[in-house]
C-alpha positions as a Markdown table, in Angstrom:
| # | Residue | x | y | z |
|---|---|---|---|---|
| 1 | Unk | 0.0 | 0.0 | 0.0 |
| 2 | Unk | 1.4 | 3.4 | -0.8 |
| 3 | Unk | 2.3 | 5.9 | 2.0 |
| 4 | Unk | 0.3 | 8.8 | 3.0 |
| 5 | Unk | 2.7 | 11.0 | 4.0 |
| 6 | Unk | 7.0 | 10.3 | 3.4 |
| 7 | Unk | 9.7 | 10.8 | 5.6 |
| 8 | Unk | 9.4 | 14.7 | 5.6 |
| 9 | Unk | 6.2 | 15.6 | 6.7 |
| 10 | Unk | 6.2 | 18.8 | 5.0 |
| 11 | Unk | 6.2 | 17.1 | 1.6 |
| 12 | Unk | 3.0 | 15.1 | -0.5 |
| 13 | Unk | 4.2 | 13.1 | -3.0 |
| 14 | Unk | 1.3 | 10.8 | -5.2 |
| 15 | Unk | 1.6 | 8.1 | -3.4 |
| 16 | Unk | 1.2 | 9.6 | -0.3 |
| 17 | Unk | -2.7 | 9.9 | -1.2 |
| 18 | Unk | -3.7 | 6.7 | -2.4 |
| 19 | Unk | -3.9 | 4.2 | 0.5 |
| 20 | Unk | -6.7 | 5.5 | 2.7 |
| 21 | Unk | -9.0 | 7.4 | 0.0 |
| 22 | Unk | -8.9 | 3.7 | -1.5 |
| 23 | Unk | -10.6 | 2.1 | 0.9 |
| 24 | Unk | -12.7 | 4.5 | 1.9 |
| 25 | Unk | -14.5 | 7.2 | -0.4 |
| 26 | Unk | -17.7 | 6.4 | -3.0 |
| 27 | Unk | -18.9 | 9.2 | -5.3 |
| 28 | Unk | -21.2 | 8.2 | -7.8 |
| 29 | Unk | -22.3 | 10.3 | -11.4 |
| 30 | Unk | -25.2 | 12.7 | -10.8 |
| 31 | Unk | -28.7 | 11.4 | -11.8 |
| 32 | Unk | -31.8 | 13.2 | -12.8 |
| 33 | Unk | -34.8 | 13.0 | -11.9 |
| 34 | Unk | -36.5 | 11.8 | -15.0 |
| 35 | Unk | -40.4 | 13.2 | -15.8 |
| 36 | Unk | -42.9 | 10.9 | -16.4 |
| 37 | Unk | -42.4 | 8.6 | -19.2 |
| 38 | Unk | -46.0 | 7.9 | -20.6 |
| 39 | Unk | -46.8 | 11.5 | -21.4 |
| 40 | Unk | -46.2 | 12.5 | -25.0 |
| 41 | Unk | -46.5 | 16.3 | -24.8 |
| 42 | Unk | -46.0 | 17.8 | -28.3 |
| 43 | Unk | -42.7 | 19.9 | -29.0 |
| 44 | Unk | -44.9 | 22.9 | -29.5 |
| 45 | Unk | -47.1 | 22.7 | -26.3 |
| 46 | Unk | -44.3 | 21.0 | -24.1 |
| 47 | Unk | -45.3 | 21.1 | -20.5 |
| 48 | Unk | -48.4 | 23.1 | -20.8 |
| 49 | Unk | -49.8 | 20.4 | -23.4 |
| 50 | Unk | -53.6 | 19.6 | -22.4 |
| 51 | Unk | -53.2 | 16.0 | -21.0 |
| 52 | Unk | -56.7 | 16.1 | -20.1 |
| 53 | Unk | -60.1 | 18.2 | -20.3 |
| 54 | Unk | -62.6 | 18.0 | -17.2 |
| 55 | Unk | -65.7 | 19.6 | -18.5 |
| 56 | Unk | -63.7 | 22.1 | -20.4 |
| 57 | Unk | -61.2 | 22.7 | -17.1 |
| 58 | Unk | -57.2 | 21.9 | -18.8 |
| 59 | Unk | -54.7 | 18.9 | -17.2 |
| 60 | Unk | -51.4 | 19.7 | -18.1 |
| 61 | Unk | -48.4 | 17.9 | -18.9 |
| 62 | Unk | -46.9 | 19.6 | -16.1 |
| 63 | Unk | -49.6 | 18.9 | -13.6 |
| 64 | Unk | -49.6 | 15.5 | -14.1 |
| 65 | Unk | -45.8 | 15.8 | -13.8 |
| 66 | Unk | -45.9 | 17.3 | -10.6 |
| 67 | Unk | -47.9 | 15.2 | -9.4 |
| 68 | Unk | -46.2 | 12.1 | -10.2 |
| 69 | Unk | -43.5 | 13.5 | -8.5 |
| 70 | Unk | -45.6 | 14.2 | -5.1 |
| 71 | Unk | -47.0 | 11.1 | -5.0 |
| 72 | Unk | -43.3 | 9.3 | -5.5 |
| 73 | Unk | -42.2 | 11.1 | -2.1 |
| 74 | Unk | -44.4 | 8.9 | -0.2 |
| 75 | Unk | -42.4 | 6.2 | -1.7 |
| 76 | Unk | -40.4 | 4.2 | 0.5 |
| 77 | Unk | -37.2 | 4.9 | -0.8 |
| 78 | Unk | -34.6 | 4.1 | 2.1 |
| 79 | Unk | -35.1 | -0.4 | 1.0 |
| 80 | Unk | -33.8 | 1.1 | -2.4 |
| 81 | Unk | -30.7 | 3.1 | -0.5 |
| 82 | Unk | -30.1 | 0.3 | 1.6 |
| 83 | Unk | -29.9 | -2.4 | -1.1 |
| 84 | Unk | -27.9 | -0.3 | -3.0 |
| 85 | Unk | -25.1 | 1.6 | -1.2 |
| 86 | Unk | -23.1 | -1.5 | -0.3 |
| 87 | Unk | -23.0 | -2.3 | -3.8 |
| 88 | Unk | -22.2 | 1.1 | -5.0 |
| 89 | Unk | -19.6 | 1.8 | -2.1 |
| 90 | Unk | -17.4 | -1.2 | -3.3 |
| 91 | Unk | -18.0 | -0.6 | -7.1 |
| 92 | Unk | -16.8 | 2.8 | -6.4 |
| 93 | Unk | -14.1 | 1.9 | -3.7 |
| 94 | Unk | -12.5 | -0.2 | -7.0 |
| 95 | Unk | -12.6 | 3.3 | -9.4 |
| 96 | Unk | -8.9 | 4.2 | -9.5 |
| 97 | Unk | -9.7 | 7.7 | -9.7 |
| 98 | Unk | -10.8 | 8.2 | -6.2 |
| 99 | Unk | -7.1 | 7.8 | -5.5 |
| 100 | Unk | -6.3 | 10.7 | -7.7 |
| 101 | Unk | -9.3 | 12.9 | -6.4 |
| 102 | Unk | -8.0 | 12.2 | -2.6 |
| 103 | Unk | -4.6 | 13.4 | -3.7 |
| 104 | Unk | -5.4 | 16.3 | -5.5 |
| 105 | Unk | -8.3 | 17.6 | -3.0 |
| 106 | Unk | -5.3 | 16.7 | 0.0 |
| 107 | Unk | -2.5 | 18.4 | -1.6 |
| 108 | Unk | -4.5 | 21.6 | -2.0 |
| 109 | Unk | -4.5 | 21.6 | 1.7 |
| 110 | Unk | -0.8 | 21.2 | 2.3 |
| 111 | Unk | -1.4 | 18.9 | 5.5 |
| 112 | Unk | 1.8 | 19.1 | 7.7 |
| 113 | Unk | 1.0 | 16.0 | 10.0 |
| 114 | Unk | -0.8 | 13.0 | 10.4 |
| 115 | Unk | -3.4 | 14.3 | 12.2 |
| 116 | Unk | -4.0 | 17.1 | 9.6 |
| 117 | Unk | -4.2 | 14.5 | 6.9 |
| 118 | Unk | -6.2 | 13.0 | 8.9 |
| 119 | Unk | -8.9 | 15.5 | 9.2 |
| 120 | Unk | -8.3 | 16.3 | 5.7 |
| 121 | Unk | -9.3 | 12.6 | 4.9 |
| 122 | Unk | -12.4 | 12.8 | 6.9 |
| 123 | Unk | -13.4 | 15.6 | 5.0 |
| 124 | Unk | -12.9 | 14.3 | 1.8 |
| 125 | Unk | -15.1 | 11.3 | 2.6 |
| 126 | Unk | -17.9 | 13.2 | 4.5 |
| 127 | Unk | -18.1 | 15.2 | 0.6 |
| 128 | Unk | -18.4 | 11.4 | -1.2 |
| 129 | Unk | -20.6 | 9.8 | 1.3 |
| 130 | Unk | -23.1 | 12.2 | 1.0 |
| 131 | Unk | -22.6 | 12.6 | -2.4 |
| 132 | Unk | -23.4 | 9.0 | -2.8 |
| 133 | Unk | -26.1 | 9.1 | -0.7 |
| 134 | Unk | -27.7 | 11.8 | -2.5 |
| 135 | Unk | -27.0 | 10.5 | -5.6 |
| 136 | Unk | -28.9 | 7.2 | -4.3 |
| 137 | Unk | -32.2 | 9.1 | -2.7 |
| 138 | Unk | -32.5 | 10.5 | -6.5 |
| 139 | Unk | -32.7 | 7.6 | -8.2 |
| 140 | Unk | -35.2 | 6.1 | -5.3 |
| 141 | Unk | -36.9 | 9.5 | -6.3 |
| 142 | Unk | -36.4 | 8.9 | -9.9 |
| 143 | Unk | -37.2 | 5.0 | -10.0 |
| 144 | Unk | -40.8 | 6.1 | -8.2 |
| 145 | Unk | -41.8 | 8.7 | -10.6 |
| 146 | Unk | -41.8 | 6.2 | -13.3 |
| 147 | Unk | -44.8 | 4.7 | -12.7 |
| 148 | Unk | -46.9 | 7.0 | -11.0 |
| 149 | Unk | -48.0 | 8.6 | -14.1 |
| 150 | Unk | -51.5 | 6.9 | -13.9 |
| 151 | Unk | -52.5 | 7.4 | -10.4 |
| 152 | Unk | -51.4 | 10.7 | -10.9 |
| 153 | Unk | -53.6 | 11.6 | -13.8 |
| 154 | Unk | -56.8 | 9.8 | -11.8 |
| 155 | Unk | -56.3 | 11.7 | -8.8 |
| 156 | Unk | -56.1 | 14.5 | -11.0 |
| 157 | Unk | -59.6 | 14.5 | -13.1 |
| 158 | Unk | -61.1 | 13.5 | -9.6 |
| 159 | Unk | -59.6 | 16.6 | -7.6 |
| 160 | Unk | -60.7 | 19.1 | -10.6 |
| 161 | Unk | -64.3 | 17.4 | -10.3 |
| 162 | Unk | -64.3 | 17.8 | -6.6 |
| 163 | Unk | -63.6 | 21.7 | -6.8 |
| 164 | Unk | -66.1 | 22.1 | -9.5 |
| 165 | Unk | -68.5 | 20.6 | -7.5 |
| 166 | Unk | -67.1 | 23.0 | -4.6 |
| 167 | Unk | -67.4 | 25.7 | -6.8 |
| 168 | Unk | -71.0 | 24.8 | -7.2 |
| 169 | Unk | -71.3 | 24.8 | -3.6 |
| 170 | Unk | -69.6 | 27.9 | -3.1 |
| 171 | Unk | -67.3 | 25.9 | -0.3 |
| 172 | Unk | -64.2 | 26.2 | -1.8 |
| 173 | Unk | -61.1 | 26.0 | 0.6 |
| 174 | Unk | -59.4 | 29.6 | 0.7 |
| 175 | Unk | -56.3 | 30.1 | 0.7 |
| 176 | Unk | -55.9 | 31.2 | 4.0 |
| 177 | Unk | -56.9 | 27.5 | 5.1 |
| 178 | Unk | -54.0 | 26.4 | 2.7 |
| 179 | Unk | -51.7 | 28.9 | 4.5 |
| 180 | Unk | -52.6 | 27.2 | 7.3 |
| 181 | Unk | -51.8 | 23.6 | 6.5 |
| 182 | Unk | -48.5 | 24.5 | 5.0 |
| 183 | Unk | -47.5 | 26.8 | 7.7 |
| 184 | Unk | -48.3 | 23.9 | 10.7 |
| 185 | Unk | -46.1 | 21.4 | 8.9 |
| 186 | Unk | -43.2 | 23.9 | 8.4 |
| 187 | Unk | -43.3 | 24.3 | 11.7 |
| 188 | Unk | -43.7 | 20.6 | 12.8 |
| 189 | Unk | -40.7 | 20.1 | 10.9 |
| 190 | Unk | -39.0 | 23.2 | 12.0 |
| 191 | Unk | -39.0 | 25.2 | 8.8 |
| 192 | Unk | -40.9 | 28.8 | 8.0 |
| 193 | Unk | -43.2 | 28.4 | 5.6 |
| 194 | Unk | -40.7 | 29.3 | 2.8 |
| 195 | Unk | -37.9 | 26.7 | 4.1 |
| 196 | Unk | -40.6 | 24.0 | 3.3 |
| 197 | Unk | -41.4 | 25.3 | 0.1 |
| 198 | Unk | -37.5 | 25.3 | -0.8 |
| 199 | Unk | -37.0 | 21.9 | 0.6 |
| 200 | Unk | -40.1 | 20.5 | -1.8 |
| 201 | Unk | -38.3 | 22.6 | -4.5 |
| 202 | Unk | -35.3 | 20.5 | -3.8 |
| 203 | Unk | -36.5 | 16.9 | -4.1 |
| 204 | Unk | -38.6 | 18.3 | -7.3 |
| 205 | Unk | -42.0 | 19.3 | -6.7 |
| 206 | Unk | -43.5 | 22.7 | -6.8 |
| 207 | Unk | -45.7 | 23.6 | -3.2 |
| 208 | Unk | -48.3 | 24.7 | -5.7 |
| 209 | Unk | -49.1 | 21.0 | -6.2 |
| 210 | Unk | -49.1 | 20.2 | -3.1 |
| 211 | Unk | -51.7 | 23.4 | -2.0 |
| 212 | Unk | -53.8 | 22.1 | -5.2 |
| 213 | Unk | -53.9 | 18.9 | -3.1 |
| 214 | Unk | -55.0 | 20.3 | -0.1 |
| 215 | Unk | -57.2 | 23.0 | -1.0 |
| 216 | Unk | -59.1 | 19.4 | -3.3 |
| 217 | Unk | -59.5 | 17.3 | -0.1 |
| 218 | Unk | -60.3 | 20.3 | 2.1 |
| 219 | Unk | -63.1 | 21.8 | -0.3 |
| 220 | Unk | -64.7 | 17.9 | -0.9 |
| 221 | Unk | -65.1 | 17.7 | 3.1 |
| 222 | Unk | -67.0 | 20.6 | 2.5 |
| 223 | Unk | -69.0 | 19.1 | 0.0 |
| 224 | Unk | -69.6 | 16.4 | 1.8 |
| 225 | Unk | -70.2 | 18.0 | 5.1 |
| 226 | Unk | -73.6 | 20.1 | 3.3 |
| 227 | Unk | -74.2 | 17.2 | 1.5 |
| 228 | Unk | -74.8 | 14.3 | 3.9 |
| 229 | Unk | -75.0 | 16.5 | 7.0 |
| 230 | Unk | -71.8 | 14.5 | 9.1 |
| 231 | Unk | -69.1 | 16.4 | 10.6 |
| 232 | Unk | -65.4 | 15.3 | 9.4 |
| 233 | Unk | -61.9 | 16.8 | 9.7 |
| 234 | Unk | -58.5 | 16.6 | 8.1 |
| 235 | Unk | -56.5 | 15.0 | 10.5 |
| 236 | Unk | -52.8 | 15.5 | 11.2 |
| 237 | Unk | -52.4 | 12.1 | 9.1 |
| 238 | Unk | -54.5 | 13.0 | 6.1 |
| 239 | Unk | -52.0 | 15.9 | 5.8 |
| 240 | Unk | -48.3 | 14.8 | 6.7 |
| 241 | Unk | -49.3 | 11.2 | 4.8 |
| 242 | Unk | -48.7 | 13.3 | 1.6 |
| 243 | Unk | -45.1 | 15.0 | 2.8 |
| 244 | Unk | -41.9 | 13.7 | 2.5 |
| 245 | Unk | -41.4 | 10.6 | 4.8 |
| 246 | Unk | -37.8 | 12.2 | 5.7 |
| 247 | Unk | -39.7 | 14.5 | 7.2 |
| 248 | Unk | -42.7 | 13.7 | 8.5 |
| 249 | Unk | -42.2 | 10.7 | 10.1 |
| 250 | Unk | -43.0 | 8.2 | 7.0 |
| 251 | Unk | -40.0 | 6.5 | 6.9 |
| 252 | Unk | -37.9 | 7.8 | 10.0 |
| 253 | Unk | -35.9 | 4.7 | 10.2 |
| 254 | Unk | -33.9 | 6.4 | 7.8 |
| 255 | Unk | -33.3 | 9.8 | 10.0 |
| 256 | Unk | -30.0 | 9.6 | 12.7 |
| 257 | Unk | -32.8 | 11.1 | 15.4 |
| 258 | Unk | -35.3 | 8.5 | 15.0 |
| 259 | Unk | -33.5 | 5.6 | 15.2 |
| 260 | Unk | -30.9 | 3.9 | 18.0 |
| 261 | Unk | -27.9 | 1.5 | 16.8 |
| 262 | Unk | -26.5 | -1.0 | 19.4 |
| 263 | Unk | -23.1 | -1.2 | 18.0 |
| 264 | Unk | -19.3 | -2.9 | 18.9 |
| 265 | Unk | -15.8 | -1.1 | 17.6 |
| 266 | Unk | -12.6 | -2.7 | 17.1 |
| 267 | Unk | -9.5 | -0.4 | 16.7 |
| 268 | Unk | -5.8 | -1.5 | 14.9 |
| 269 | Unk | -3.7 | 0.5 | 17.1 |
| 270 | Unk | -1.3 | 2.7 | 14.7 |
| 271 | Unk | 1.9 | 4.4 | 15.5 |
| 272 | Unk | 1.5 | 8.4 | 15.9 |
| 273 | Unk | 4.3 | 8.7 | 12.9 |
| 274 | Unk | 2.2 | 6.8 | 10.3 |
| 275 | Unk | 4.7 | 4.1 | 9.6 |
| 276 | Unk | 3.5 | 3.1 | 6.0 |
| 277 | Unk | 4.5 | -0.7 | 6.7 |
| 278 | Unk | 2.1 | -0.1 | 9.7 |
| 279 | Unk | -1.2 | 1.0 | 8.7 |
| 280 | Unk | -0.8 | -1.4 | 5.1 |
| 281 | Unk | -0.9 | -4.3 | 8.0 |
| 282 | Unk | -3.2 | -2.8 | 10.0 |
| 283 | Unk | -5.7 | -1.8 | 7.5 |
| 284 | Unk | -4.8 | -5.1 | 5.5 |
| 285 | Unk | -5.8 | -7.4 | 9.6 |
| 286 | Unk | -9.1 | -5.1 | 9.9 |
| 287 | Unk | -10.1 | -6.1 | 5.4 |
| 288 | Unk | -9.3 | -10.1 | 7.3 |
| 289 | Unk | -11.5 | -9.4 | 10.4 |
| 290 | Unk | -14.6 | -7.9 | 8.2 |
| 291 | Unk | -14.2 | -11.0 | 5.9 |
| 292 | Unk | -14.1 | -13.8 | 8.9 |
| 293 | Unk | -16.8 | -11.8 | 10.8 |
| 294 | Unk | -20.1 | -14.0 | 11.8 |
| 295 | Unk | -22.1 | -12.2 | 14.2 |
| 296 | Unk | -21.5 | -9.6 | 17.5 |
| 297 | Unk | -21.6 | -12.5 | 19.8 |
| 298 | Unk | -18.0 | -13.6 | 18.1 |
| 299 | Unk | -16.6 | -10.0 | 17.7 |
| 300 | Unk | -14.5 | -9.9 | 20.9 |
| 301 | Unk | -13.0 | -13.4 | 20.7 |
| 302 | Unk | -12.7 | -12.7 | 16.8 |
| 303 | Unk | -10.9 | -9.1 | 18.0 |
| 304 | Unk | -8.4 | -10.9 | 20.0 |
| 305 | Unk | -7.2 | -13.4 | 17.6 |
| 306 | Unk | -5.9 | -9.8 | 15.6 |
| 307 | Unk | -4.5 | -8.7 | 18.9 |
| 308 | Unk | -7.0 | -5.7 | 18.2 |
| 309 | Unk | -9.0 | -3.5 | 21.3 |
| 310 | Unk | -12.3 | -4.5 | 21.4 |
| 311 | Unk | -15.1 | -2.5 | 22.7 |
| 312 | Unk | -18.8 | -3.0 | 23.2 |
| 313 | Unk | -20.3 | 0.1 | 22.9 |
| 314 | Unk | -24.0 | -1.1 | 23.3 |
| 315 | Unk | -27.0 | 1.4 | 22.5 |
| 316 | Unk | -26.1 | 4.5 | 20.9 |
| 317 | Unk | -27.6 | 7.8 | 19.0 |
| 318 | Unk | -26.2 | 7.6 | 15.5 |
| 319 | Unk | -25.7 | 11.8 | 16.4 |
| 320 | Unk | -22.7 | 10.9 | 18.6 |
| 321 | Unk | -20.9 | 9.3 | 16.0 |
| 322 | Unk | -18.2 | 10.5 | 13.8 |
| 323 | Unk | -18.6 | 10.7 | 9.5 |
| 324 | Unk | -18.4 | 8.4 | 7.8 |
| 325 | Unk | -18.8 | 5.9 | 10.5 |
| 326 | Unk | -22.3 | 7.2 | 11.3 |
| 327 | Unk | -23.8 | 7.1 | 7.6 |
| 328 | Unk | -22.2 | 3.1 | 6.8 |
| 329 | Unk | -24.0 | 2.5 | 10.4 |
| 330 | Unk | -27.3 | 3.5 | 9.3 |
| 331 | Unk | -27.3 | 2.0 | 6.1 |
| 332 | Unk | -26.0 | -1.2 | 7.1 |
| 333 | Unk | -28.0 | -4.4 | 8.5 |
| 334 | Unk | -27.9 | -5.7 | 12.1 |
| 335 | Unk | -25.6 | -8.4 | 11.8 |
| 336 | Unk | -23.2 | -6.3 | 9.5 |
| 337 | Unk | -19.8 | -5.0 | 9.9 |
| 338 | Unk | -18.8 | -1.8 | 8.1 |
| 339 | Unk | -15.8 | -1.3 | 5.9 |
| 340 | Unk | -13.0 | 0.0 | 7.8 |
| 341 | Unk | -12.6 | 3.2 | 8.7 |
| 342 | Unk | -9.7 | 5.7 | 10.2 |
| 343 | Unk | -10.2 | 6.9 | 13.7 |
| 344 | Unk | -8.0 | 9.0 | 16.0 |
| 345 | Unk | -6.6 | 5.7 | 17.3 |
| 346 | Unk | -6.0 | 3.6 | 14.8 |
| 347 | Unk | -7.7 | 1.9 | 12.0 |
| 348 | Unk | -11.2 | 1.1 | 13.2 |
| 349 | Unk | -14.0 | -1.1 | 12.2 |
| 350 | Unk | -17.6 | -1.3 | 13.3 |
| 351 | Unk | -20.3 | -3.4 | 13.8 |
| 352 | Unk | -24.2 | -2.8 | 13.7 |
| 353 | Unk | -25.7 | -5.7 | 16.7 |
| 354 | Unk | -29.3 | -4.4 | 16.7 |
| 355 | Unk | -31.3 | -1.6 | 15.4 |
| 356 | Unk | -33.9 | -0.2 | 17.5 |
| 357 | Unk | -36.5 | 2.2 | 15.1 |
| 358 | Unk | -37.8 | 4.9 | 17.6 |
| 359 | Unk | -40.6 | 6.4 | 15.3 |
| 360 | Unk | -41.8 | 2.7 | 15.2 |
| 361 | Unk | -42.6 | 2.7 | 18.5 |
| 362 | Unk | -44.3 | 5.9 | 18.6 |
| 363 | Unk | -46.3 | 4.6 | 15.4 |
| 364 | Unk | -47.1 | 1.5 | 17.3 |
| 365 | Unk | -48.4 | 3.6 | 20.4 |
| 366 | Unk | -50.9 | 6.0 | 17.9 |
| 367 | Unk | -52.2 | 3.2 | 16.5 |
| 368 | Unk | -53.2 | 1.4 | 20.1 |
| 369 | Unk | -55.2 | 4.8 | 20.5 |
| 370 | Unk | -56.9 | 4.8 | 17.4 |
| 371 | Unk | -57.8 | 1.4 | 17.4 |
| 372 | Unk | -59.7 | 2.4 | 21.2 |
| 373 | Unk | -62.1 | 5.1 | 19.0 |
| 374 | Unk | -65.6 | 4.2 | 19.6 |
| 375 | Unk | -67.6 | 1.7 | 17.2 |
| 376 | Unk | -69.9 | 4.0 | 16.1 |
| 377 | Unk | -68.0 | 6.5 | 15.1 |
| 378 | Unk | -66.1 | 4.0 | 13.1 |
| 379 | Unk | -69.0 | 3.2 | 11.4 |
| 380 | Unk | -70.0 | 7.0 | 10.7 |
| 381 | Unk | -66.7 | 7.5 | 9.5 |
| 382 | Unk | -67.1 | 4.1 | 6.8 |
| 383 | Unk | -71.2 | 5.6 | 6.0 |
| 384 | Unk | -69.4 | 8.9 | 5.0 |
| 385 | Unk | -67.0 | 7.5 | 3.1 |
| 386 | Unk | -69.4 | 5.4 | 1.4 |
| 387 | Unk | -71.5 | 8.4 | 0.4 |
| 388 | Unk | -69.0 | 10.5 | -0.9 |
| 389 | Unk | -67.5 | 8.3 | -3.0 |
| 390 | Unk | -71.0 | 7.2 | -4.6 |
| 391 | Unk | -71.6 | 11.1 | -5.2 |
| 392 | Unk | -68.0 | 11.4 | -6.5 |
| 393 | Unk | -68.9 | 8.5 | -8.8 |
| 394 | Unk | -72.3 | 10.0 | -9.7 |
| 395 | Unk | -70.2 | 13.7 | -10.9 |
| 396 | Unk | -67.6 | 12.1 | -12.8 |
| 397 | Unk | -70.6 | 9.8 | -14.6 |
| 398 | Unk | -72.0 | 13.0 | -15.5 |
| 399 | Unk | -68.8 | 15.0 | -16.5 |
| 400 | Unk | -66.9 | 15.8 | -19.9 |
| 401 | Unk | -63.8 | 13.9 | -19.9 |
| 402 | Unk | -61.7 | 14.6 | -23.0 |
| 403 | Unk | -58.4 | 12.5 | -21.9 |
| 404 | Unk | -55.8 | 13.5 | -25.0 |
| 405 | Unk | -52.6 | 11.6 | -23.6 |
| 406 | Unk | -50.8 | 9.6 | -26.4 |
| 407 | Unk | -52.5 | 6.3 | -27.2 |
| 408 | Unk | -49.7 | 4.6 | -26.3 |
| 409 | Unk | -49.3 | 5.8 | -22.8 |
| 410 | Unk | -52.5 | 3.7 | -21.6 |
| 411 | Unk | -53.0 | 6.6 | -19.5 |
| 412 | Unk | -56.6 | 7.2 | -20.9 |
| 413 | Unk | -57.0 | 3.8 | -19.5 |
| 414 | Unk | -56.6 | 4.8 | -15.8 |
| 415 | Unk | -59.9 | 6.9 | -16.1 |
């Protein structure tokens, strides 16, 4: 393994970068986020093409778009990370050009001593871990869209016949209500309103969508209110059900706060003068431990056959944990030890023993107290229901549907 630093410590030669960034940085090519496949919007019309006419009312390309995309962030997308990044970490690991990227991006800093290089390397992997990770959460992102386009265009025709009807009604939601809605689950998530308009921007959907969304369910419990005479609400579920499960609770086994990691670490002492012979046996015993390792119940007796410190750290916030170590932790398994890693004492390698999902608990414990909601109003809540999907059925039997999506697409089909 080449060094990392030579003899004079105020020197970087090539070599001196290789080692570590080898073994321990990922990157990964950017990938969009592609629109939705089946729609065949004309050059001319592009993403204001008519998709879809309800009674005269325009669908566009870009709605149906946009809504594809809103409905893929209730996807589950951290399997799809999880089964991925172990496979993308080693293809990448194996990409000879991370060596060169290490080097160049350390040399620029001019590290005088181990421990700057050090910090320099931790640096430089905390930029390609989350760059990997990102990369991976947009094609979970990307991989949903595709798909979606037919539940998005039915959801669609039936929100612009519920506001019609609202219309009709003169019960349409305002946009002070919207304001509303959008503003509480800013601030549930600790954002202004604005912050969670930006952070919708970034994972590709416009808040307009999502307002369009609410101000259709909000206005149709209107409509049903006058209609049938029962009293219903938009609960805290209806709305969040529709955000991004990173941050609203969908898929929190995902987010460092919402989950705890019982975990073990075994360190490869390493001389303070970064002996090159040292840390290429050292890094080359902790590769040999990973490979022979079968479980946390063998990990001490398996540490002490390397003559490496082991420690049992048992349950810990993945908060308190160092980059990278903290990211491989969350995406790996229970039973799973991580690649190596560098510490401040040594060469060190982790192991995930048990994963303990916080916001499953706290799922577990809503639903006990929903499931103790009286009988009958269960079964007002089903009789409502039942109604206004029979007059939602009734409208769209009377409506004007002129669906103008390419043949092709079987979109039309979905309505």
């Amino acid at each position: 393994m080449p060094t990392l630093l030579n003899s004079n410590p105020h020197a970087l030669t090539r070599s001196s970068m290789s080692g570590l960034g080898l073994r321990l940085c990922a990157g990964a090519a950017l990938i969009g986020i592609l629109g939705c496949n089946g729609l065949q919007a004309n050059a001319a019309g592009g993403e204001n093409a008519i998709v879809v006419l309800v009674n005269d009312e325009p669908i566009t390309a870009y709605e149906v778009d946009q809504r594809g995309r809103l409905l893929a962030l209730s996807a589950n997308i951290g399997d799809y990370v999880r089964s991925n990044a172990k496979s993308r970490w080693e293809k990448l690991v194996k990409n000879p050009k991370i060596n060169d990227e290490f080097r160049a991006f350390a040399t620029k800093r001019n590290p005088q001593s181990r421990e700057e290089l050090q910090k320099i390397q931790q640096e430089f992997i905390r930029g390609k871990q989350k760059a990997m990770m990102d990369d991976l959460q947009r094609e979970a992102r990307a991989k949903a869209v595709r798909g979606t386009e037919k539940q998005a265009i039915k959801e669609l025709v039936e929100e612009r016949l519920k506001l019609q009807e609202a219309k009709r009604n003169n019960v349409l939601a305002t946009d002070e209500e919207i304001d509303k809605i959008i503003a509480g689950i800013a601030e549930r998530n600790k954002m202004t309103s604005d912050q969670f308009a930006k952070h919708m921007a970034g994972s590709g959907v416009d808040i307009a969508t999502m307002r369009q969304r609410f101000r259709a369910m909000i206005s149709w419990n209107a409509v049903v209110r006058r209609r049938f005479g029962f009293q219903i609400a938009v609960t805290e579920r209806d709305v969040e059900r529709f955000v991004d499960p990173a941050i609203s609770g969908g898929d929190e086994g995902d987010s460092a706060g919402n989950v705890q990691l019982k975990v073990q670490r075994v360190t490869f002492a390493v001389p303070s003068n970064l002996d090159q012979r040292s840390v290429t046996e050292k890094l080359s015993q902790a590769d040999q431990l990973r490979r022979k390792f079968a479980g946390c119940k063998s990990t001490q007796k398996l540490a002490s056959s390397f003559g490496a410190k082991f420690e049992d750290l048992g349950m810990r916030q993945p908060t308190s944990i160092s980059e990278p170590t903290r990211t491989l932790l969350l995406n790996a398994k229970s039973g799973e030890m991580v690649p190596p890693n560098v510490g401040p004492d040594g060469v060190e390698v982790w192991a995930v023993c048990e994963r303990k999902e916080v916001a499953a608990d706290k799922a577990a414990a809503g639903a006990g107290g929903e499931q103790r909601s009286s009988a009958k109003e269960e079964r007002r809540r089903k009789e409502l229901e039942i109604l206004a999907r029979k007059h939602l059925k009734d409208i769209q039997q009377d409506a004007t549907i002129d669906c103008r999506a390419d043949a092709k697409s079987g979109l039309c089909q979905a309505l």
